[in-house]
C-alpha positions as a Markdown table, in Angstrom:
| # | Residue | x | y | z |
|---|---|---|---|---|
| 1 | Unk | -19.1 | -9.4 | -30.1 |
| 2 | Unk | -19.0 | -7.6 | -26.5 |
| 3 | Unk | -19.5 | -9.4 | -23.2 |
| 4 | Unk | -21.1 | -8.4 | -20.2 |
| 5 | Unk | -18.7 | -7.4 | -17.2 |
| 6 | Unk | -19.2 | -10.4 | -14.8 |
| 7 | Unk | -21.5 | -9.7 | -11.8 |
| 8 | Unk | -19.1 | -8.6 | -8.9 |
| 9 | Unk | -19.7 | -8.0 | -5.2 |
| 10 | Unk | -20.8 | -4.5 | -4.5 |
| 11 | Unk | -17.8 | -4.4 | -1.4 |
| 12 | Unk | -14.8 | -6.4 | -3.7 |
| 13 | Unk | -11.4 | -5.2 | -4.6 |
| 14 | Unk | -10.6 | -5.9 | -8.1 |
| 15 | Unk | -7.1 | -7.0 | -8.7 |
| 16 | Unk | -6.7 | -6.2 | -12.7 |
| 17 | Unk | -8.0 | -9.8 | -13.6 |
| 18 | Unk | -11.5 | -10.8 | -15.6 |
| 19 | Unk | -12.2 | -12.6 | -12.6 |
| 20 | Unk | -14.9 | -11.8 | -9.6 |
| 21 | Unk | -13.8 | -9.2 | -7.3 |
| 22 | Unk | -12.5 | -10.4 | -4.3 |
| 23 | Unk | -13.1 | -9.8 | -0.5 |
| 24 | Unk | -10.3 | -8.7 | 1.0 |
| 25 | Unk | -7.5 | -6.6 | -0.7 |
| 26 | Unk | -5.1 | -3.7 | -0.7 |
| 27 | Unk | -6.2 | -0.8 | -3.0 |
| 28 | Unk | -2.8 | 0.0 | -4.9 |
| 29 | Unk | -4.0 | 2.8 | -7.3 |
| 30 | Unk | -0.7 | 2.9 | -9.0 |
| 31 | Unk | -1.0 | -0.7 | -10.2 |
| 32 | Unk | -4.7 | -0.5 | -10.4 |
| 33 | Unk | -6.6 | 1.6 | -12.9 |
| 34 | Unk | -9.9 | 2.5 | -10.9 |
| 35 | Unk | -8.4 | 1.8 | -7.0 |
| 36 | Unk | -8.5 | 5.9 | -6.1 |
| 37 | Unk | -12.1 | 5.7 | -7.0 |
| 38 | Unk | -12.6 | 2.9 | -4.5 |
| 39 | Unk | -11.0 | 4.6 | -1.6 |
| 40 | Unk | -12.9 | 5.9 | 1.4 |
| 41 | Unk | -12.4 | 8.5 | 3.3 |
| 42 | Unk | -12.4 | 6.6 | 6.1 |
| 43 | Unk | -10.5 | 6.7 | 10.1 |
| 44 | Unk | -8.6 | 10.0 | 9.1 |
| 45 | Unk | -6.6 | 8.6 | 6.5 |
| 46 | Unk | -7.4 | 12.4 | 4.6 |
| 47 | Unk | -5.7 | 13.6 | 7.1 |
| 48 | Unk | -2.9 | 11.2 | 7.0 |
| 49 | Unk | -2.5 | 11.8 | 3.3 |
| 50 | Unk | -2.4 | 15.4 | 3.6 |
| 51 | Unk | 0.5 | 14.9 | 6.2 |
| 52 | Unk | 1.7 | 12.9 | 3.7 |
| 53 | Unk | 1.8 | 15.8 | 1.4 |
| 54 | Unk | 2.8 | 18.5 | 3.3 |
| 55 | Unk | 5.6 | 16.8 | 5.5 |
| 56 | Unk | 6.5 | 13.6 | 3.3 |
| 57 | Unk | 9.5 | 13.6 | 0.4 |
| 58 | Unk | 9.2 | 16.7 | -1.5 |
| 59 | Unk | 8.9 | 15.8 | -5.6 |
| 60 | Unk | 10.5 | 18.6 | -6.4 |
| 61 | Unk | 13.6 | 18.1 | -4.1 |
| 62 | Unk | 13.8 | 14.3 | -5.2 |
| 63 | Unk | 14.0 | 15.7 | -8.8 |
| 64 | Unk | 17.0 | 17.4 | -8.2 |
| 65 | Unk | 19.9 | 15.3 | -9.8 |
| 66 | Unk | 22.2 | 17.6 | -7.9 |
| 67 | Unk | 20.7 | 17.5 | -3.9 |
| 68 | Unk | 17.7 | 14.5 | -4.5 |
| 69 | Unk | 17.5 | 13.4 | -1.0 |
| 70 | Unk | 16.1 | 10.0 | -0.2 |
| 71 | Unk | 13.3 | 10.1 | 2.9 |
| 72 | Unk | 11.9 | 7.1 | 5.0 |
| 73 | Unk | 7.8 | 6.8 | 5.2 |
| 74 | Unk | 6.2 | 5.0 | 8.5 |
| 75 | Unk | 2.8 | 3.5 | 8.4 |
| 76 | Unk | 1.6 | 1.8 | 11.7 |
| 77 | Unk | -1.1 | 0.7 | 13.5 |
| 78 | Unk | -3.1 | -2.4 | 14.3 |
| 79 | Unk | -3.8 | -5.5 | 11.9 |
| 80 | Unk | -6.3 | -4.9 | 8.6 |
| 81 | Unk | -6.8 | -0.7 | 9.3 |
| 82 | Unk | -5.5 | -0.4 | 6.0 |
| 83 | Unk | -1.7 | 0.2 | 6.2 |
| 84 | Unk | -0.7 | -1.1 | 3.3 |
| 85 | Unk | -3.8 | 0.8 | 1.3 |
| 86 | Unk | -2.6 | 3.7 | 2.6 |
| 87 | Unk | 1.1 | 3.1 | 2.0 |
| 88 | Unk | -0.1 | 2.4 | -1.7 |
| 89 | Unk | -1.5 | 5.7 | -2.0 |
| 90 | Unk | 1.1 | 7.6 | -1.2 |
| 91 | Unk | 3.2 | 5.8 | -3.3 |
| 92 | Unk | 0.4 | 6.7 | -6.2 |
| 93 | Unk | 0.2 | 10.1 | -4.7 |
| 94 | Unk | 4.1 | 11.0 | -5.1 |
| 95 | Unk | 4.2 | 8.8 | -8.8 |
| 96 | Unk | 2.1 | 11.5 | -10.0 |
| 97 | Unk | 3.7 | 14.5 | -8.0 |
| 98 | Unk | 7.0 | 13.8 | -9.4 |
| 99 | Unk | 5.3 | 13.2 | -13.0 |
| 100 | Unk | 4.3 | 16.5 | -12.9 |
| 101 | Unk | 7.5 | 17.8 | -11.9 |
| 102 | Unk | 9.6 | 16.6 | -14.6 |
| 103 | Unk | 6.6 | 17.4 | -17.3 |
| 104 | Unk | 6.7 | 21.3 | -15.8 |
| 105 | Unk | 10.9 | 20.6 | -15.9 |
| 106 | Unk | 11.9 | 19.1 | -19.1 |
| 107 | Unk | 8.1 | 19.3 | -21.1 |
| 108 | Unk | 5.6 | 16.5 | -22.2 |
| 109 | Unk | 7.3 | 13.5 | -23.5 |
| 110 | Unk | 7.2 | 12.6 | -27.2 |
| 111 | Unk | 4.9 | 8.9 | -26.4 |
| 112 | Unk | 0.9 | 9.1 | -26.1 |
| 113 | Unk | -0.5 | 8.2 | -22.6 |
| 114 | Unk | -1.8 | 4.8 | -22.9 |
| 115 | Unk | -5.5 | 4.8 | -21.9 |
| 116 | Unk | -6.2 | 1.6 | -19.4 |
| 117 | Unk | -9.6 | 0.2 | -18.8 |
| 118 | Unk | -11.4 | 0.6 | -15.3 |
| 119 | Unk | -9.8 | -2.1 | -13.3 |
| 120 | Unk | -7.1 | -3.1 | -15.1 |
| 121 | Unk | -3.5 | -3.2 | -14.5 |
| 122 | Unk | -2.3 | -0.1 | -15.3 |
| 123 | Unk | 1.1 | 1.3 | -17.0 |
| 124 | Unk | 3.9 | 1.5 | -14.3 |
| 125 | Unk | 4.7 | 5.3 | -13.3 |
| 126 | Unk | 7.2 | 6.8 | -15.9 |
| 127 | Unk | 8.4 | 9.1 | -13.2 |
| 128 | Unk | 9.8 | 6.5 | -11.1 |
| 129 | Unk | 10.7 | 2.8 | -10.3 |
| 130 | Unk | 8.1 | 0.8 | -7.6 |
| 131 | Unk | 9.6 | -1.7 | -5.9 |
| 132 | Unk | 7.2 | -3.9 | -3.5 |
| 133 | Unk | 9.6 | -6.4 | -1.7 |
| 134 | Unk | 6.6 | -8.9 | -1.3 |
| 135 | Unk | 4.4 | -8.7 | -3.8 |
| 136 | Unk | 1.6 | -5.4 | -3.7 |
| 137 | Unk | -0.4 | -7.4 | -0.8 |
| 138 | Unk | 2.9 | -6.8 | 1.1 |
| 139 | Unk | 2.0 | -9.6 | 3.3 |
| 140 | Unk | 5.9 | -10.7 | 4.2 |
| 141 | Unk | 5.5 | -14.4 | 2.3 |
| 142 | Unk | 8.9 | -14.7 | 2.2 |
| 143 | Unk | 10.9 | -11.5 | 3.3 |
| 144 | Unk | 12.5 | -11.1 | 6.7 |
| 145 | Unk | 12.1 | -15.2 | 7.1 |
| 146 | Unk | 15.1 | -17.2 | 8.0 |
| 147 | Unk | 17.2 | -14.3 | 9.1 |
| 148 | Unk | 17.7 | -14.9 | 12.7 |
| 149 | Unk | 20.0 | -17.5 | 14.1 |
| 150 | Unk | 19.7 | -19.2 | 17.8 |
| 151 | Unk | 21.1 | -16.1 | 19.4 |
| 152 | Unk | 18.1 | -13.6 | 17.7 |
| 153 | Unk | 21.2 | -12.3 | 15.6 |
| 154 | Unk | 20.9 | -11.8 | 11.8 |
| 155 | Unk | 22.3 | -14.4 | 9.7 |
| 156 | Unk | 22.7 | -11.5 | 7.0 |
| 157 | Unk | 22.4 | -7.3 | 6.7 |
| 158 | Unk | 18.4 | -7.0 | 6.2 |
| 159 | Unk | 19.9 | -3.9 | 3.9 |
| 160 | Unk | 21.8 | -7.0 | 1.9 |
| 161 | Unk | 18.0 | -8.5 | 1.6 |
| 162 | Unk | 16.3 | -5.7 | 0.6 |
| 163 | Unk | 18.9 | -4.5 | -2.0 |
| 164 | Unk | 18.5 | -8.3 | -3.6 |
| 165 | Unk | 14.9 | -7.7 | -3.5 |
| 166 | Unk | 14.9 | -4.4 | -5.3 |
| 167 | Unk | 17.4 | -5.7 | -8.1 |
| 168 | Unk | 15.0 | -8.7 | -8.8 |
| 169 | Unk | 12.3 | -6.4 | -9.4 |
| 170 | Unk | 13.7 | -3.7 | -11.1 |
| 171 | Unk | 15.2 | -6.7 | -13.5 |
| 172 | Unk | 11.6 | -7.7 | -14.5 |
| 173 | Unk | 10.5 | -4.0 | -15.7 |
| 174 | Unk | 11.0 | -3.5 | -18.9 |
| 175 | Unk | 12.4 | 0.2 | -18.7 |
| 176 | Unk | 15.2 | -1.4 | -16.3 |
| 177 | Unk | 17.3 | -2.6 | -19.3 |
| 178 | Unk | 17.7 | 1.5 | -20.8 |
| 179 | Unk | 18.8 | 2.3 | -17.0 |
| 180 | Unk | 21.5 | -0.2 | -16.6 |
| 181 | Unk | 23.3 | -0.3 | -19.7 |
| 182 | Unk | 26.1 | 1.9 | -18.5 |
| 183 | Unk | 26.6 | -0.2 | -15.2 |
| 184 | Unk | 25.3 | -3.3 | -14.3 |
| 185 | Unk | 24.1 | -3.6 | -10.7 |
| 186 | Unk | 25.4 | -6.8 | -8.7 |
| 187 | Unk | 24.6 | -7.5 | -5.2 |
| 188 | Unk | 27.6 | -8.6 | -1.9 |
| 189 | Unk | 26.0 | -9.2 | 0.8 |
| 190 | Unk | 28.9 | -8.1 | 2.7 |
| 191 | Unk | 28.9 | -4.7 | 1.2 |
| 192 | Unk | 25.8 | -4.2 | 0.4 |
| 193 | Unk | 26.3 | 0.0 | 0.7 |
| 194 | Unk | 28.0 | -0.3 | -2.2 |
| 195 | Unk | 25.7 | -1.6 | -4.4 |
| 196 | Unk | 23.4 | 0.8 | -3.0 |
| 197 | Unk | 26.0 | 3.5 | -4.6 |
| 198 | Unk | 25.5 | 1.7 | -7.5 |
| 199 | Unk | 22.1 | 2.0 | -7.7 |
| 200 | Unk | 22.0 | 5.8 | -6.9 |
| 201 | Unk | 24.2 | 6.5 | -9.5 |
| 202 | Unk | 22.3 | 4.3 | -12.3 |
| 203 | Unk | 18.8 | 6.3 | -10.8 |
| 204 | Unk | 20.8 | 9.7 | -11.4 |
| 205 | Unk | 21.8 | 9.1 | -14.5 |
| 206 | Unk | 17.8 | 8.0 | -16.0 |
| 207 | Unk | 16.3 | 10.8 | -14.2 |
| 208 | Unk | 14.4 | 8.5 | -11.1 |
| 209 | Unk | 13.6 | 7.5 | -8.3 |
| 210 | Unk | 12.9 | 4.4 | -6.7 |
| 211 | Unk | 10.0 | 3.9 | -4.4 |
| 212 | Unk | 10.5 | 0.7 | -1.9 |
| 213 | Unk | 7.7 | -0.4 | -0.5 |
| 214 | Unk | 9.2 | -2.6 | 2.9 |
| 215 | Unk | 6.3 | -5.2 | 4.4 |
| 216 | Unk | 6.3 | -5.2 | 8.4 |
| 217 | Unk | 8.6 | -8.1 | 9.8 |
| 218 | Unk | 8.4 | -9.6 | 13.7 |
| 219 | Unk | 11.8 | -9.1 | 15.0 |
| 220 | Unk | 12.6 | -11.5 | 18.3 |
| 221 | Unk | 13.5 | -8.3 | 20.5 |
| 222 | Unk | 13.6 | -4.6 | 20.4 |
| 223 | Unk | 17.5 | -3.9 | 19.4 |
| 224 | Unk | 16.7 | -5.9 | 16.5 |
| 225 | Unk | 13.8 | -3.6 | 16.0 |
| 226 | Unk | 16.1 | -0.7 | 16.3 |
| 227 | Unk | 18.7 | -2.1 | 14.0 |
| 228 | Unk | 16.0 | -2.7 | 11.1 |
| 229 | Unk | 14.4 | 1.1 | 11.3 |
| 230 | Unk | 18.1 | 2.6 | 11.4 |
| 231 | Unk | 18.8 | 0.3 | 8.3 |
| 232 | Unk | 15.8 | 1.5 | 5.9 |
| 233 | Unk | 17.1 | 5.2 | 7.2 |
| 234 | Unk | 20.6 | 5.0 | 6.1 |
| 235 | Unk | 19.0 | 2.9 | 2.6 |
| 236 | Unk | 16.2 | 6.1 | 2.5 |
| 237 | Unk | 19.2 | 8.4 | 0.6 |
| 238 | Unk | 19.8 | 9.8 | -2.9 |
| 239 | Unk | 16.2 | 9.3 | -4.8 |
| 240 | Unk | 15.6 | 6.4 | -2.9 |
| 241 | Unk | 12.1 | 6.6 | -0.9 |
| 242 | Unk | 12.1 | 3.6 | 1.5 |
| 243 | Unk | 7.9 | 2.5 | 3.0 |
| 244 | Unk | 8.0 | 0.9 | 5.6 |
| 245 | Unk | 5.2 | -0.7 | 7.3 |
| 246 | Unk | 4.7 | -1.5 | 10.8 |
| 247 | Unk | 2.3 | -3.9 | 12.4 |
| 248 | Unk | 2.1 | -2.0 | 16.1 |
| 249 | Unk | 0.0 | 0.4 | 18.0 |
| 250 | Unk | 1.7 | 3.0 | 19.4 |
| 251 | Unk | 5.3 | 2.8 | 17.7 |
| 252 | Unk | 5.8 | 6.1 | 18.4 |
| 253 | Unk | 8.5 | 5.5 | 21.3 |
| 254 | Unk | 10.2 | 2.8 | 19.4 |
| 255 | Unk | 10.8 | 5.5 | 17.0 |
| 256 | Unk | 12.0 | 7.7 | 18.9 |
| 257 | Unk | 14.6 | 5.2 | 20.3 |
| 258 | Unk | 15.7 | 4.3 | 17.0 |
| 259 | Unk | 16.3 | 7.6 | 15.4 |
| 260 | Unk | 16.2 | 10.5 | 18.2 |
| 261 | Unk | 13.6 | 13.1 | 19.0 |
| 262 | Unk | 12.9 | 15.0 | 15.5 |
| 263 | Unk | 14.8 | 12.2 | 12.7 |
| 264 | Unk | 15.5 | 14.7 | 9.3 |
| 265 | Unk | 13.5 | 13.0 | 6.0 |
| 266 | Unk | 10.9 | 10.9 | 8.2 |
| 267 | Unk | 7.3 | 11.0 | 8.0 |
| 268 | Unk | 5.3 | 8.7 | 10.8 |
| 269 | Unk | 1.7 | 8.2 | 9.4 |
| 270 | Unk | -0.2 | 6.0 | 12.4 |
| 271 | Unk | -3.5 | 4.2 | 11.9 |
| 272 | Unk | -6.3 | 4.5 | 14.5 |
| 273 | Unk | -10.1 | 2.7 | 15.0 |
| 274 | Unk | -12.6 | 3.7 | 12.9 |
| 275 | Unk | -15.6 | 5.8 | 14.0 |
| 276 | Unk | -18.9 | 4.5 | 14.4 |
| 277 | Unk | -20.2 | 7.1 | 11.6 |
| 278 | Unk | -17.5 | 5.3 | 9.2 |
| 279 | Unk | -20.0 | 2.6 | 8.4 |
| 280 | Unk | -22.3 | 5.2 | 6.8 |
| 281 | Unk | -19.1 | 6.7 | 4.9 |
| 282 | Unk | -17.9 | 3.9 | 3.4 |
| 283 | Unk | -21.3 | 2.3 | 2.4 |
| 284 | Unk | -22.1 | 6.0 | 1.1 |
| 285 | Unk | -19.2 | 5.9 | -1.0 |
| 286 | Unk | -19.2 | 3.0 | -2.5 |
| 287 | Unk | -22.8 | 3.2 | -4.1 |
| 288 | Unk | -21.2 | 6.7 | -5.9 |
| 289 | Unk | -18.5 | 4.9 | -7.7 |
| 290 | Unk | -18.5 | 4.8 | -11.3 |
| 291 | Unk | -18.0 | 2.0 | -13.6 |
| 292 | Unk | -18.4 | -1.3 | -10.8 |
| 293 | Unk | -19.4 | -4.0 | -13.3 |
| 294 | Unk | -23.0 | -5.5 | -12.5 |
| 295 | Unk | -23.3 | -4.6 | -9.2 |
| 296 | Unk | -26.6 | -6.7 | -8.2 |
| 297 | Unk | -27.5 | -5.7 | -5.1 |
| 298 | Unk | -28.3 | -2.2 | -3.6 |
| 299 | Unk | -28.3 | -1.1 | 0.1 |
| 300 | Unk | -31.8 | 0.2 | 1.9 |
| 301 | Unk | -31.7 | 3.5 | 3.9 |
| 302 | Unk | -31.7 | 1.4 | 7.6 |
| 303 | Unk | -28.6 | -0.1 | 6.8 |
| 304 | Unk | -26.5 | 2.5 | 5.5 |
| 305 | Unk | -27.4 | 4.8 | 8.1 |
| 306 | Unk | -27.2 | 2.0 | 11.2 |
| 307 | Unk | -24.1 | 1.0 | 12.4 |
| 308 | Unk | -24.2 | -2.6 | 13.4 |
| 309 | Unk | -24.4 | -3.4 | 17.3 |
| 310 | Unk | -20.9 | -5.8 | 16.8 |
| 311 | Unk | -17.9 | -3.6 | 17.2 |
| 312 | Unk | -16.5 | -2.8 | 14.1 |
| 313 | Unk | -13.1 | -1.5 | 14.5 |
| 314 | Unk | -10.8 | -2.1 | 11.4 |
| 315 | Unk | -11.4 | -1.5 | 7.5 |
| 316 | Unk | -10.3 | -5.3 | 6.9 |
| 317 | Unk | -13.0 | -6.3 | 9.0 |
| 318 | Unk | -15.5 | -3.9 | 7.8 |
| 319 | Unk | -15.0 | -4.5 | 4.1 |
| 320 | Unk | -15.1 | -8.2 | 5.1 |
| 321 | Unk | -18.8 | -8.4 | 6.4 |
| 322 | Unk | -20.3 | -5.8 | 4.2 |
| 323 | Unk | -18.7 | -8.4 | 1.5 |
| 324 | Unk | -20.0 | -11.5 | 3.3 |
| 325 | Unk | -23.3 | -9.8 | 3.6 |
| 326 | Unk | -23.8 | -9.3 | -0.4 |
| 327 | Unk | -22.2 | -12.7 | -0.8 |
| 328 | Unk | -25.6 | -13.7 | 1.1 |
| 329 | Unk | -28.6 | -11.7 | -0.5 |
| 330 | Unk | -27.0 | -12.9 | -3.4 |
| 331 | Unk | -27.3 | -16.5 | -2.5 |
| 332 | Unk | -30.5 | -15.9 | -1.8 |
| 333 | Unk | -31.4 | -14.3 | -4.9 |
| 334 | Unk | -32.3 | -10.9 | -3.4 |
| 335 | Unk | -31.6 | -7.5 | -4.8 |
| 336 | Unk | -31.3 | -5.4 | -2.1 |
| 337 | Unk | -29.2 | -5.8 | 1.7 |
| 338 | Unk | -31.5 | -4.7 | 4.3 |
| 339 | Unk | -31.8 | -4.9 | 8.1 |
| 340 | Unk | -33.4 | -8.2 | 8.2 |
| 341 | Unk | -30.0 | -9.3 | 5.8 |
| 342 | Unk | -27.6 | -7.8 | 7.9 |
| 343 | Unk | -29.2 | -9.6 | 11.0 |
| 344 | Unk | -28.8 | -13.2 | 9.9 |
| 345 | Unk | -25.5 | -12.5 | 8.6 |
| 346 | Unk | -24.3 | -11.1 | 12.1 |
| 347 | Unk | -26.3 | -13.8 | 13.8 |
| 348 | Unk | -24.8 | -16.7 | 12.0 |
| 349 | Unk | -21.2 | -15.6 | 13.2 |
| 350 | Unk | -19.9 | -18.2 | 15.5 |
| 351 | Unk | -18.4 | -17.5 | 18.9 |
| 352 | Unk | -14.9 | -18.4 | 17.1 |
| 353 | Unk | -15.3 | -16.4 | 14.0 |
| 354 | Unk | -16.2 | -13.1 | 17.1 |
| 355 | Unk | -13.2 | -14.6 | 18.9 |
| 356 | Unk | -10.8 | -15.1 | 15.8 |
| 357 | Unk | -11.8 | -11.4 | 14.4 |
| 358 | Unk | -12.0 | -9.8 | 18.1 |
């Protein structure tokens, strides 16, 4: 017997569960079969993949046993414009890059590709381990916390940290055990470069790379800042891809202080506002994807192509009251969003929530 897909909210994310789709989350199209299909071309972020492409880690250089160069990725910009989205598809976008690199190197491997249903966690990429320090909503839970003594001096190397992170993870894929037969990584935090070695050498020998994916933490000062960007630099060597998000507007400078004018293997991606015709983009876009289970609402012509009146400056906010606003002609047992809809929605919105959001 077959069941129905459960009726989800036309603006969710799905996060590979049965459950409803929820409001707010990063779109991690390697994790998630379906999340390319979900992302919109929204505040330049074409653009910023393409840079991506054209001036981030080469596959075919990081396929090389012999040079394989590592290379450090920046995404920046304010709160909820969809770094870590972004960082997420670049990490998707190089998975498959370097898949296709060793597939035109060595030929098609011997096992059949695994078909995943639409929304569903998907087979990690064989081309390559992902490593996500805090979890694929990168939200720093836990990483970067407790670091800092009185003085704003680290208790600990943050490259100690991060190596600790990536064993953990890589211990909990399956296809880790094949890698580290011939030598077993251990971490010391007080030489934590050479367990880096270590971990070079084991990616060498299995053909891959590792793709870190490095949540934004609130250093106390600048230098600190400074320290931490040189850090993921000197760990972005030898098949190692380091992302690194950043929670600032106009890092830029800070950059620059850290690593000089033109830093070799560094791609700077920086988030901006959207664009008042980015409501009608994303709405657009959404009503042509395939495969969203029971959607039960549709949009009416007015609102798609009427920006609301409320500055609406970030993805995370955007995705948030288009999903608030189907959450609402739902409980009212309506079928379409229309202007009148989208009205009482923005009109209930306390002078906190405009505050807390603004």
């Amino acid at each position: 017997m077959t069941t129905s897909p459960l009726p989800c909210n036309l603006f969710g994310v799905p996060t590979g569960g049965a459950g409803p789709w929820q409001k707010y989350a990063p779109l991690a199209p390697w994790l998630f079969e379906g999340h390319s299909d979900l992302w919109a071309p929204v505040d330049h972020v074409a653009q910023l993949l393409e840079k991506f492409q054209v001036h981030g880690p080469s596959p075919w250089d990081l396929v090389d046993v012999e040079f394989s160069p590592g290379h450090l990725v920046i995404v920046s910009g304010a709160k909820k414009t969809g770094k870590t989205s972004l960082i997420h598809h670049c990490v998707h976008d190089l998975a498959v890059r370097l898949q296709e690199c060793v597939i035109a190197r060595d030929g098609p491997g011997s096992e059949d590709p695994q078909i995943v249903e639409k929304w569903r966690t998907r087979n990690r990429p064989a081309s390559s381990f992902v490593v996500v320090l805090d979890g694929y909503r990168n939200k720093r839970e836990s990483f970067g916390r407790g670091r800092i003594d009185g003085t704003g001096e680290l208790f600990e190397p943050i490259d100690a940290q991060i190596l600790e992170r990536v064993v953990e993870t890589l211990r909990d894929l399956p296809e880790w055990d094949r890698a580290e037969r011939e030598s077993v990584l251990t971490v010391d935090p007080s030489k934590p470069y050479s367990g880096y070695h270590r971990l070079k050498r084991i990616l060498k020998n299995v053909n891959r790379c590792a793709l870190i994916v490095v949540p934004h933490v609130s250093w106390a000062h600048t230098e600190l800042s400074i320290r931490f960007i040189n850090e993921c630099y000197e760990i972005a060597t030898r098949g190692l891809v380091v992302f690194l998000e950043v929670s600032q507007i106009d890092f830029a400078p800070l950059l620059r202080a850290a690593l000089g004018e033109r830093p070799e293997a560094v791609t700077h991606l920086e988030m901006g506002a959207l664009e008042k015709e980015d409501w009608t983009t994303y709405i657009r876009h959404r009503l042509t994807v395939d495969g969203i289970p029971a959607p039960v609402v549709s949009v009416t012509d007015d609102v798609i192509d009427t920006a609301p009146s409320l500055p609406i400056n970030t993805i995370g906010d955007m995705q948030t009251h288009l999903y608030e606003i189907a959450q609402l002609a739902r409980r009212e047992y309506n079928d379409r969003i229309d202007a009148e809809v989208v009205r009482r929605h923005f009109d209930e919105l306390t002078p906190r929530d405009v505050q807390r959001r603004y």
